[in-house]
Z-matrix of the N, CA and C atoms (Angstrom, degrees):
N
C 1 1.439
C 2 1.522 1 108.45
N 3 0.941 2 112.43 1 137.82
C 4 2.026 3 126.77 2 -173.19
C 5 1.444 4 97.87 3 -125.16
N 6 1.245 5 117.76 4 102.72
C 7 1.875 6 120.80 5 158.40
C 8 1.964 7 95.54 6 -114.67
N 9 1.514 8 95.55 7 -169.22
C 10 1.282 9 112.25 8 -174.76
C 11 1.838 10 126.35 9 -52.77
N 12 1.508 11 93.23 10 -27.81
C 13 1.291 12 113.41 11 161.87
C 14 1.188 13 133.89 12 -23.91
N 15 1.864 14 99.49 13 -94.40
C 16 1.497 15 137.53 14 165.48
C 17 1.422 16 121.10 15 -87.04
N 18 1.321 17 128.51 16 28.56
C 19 1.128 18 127.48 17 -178.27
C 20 1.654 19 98.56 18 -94.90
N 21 1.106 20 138.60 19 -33.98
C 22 1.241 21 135.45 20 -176.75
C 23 1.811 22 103.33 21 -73.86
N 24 1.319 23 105.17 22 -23.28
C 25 1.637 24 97.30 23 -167.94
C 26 1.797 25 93.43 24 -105.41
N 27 0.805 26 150.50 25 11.59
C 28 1.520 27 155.08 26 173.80
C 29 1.448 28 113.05 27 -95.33
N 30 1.357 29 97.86 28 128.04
C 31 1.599 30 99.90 29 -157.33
C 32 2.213 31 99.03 30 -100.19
N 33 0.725 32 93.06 31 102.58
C 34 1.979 33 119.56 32 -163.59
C 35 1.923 34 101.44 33 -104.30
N 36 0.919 35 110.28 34 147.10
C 37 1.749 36 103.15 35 -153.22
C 38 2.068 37 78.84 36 -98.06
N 39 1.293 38 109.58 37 179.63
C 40 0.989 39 129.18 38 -155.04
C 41 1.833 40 99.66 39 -71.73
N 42 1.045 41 106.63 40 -57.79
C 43 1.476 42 111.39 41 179.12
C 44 1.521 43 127.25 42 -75.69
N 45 1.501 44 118.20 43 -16.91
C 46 1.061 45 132.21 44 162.40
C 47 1.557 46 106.02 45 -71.11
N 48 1.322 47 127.10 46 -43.09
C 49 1.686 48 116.98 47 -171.14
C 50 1.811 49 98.59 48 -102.14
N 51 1.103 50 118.65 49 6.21
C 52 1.419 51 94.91 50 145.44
C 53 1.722 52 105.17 51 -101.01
N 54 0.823 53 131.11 52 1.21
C 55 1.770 54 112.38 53 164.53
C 56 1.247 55 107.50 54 -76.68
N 57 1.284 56 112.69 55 -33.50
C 58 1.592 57 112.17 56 -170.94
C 59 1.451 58 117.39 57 -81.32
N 60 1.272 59 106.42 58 -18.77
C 61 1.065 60 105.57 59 -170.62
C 62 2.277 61 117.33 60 -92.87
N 63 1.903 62 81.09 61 -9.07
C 64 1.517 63 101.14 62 -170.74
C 65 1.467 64 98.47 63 -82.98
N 66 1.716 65 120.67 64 -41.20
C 67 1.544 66 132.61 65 -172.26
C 68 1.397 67 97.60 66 -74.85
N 69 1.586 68 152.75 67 -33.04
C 70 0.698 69 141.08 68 -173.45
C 71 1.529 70 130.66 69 -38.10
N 72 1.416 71 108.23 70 -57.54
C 73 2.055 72 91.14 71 153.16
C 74 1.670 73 98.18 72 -133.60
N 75 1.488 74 78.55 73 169.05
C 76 1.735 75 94.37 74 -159.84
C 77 1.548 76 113.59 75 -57.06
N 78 1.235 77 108.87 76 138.48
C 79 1.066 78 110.75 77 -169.00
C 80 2.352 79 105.45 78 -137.91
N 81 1.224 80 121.77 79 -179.64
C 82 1.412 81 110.81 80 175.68
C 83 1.515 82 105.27 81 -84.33
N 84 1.770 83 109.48 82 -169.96
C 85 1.282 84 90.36 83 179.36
C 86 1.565 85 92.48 84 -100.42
N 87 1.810 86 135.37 85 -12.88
C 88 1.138 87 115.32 86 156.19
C 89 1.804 88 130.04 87 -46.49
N 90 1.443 89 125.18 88 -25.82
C 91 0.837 90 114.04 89 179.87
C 92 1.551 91 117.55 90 -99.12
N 93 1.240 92 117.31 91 -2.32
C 94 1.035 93 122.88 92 140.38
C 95 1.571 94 142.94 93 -35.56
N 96 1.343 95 86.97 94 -63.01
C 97 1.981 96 113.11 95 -178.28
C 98 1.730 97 88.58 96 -87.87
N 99 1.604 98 147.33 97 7.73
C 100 1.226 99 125.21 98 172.60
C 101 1.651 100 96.40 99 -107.03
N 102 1.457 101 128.26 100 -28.71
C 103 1.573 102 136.33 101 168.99
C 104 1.207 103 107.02 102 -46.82
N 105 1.718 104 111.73 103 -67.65
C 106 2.047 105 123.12 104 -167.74
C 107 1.391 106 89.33 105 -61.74
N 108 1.564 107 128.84 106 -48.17
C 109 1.559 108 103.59 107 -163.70
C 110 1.420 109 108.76 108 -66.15
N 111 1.157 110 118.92 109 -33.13
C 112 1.526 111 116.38 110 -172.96
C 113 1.699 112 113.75 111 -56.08
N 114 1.306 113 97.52 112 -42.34
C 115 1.500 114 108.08 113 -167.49
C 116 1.801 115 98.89 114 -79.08
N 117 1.299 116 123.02 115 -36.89
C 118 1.737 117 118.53 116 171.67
C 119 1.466 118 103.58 117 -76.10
N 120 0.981 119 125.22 118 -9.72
C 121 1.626 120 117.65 119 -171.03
C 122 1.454 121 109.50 120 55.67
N 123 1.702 122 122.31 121 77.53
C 124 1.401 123 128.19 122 169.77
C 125 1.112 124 80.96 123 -155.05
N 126 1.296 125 94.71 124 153.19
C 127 1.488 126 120.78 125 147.19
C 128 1.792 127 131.47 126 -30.99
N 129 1.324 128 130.13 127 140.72
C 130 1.504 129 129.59 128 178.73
C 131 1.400 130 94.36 129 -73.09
N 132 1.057 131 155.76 130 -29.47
C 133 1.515 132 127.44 131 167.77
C 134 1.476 133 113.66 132 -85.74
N 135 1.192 134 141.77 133 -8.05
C 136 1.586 135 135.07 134 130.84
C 137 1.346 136 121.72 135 -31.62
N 138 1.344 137 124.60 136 -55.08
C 139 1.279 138 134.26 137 -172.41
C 140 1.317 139 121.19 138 -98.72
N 141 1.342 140 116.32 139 12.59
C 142 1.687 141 133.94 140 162.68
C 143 1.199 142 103.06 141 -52.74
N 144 1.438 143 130.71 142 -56.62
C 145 1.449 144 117.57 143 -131.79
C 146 1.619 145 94.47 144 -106.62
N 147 1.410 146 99.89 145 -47.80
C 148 1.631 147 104.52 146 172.72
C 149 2.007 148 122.78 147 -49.99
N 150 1.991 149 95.11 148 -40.46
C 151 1.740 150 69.93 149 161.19
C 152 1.424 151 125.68 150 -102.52
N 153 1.319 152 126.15 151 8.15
C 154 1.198 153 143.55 152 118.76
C 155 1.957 154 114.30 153 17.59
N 156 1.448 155 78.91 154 -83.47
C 157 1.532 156 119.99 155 179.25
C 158 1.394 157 112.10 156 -63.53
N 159 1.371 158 112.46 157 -54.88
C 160 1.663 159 103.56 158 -173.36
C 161 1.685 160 104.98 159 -75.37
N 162 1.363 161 119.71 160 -22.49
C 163 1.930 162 108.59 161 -169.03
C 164 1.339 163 92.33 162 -84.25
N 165 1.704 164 149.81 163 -6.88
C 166 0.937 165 130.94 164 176.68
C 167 1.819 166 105.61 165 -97.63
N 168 0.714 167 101.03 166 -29.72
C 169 1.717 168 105.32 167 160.86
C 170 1.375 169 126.01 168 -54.56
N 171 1.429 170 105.58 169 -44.00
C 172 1.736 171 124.59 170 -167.95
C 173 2.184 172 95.80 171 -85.57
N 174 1.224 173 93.80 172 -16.70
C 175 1.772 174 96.72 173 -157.27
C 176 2.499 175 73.78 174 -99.80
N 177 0.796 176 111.10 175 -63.05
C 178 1.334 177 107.98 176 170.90
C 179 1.495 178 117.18 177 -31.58
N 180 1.232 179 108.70 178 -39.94
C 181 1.291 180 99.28 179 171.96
C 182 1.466 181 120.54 180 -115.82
N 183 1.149 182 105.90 181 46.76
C 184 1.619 183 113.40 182 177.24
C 185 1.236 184 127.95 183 59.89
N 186 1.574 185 110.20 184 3.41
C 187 1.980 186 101.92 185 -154.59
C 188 2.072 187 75.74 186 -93.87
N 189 1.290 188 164.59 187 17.54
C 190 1.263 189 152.11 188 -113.04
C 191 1.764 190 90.39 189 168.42
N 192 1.498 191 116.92 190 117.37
C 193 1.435 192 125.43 191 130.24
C 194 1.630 193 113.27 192 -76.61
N 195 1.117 194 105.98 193 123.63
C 196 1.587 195 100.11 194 151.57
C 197 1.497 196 108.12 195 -116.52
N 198 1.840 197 102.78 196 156.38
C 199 1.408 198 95.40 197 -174.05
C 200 1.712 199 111.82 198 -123.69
């Protein structure tokens, strides 16, 4: 389990703790897809479709309000 605690001491692979660290407070899904692109190094219309893809996945499985 990772809360506010142990999240700094939990060893989380590179792409997993920047998601976590992007969902952490609410944010759009443009600023979303402008964070992941930064961190993959592409372009924001590269990373449209892919986070696109993951908030309807993440909202599919309940862990995600979208509004």
């Amino acid at each position: 389990m990772i809360d506010d605690t142990t999240f700094t001491a939990a060893r989380v692979n590179r792409a997993a703790r920047i998601l976590l660290e992007a969902l952490r407070e609410p944010c759009t899904e443009q600023d979303l897809v402008t964070t992941l692109a930064t961190a993959a190094h592409c372009s924001p219309a590269e990373a449209t479709a892919p986070v696109a893809r993951l908030l309807a996945d993440l909202t599919a499985y309940g862990w995600i309000e979208r509004s």
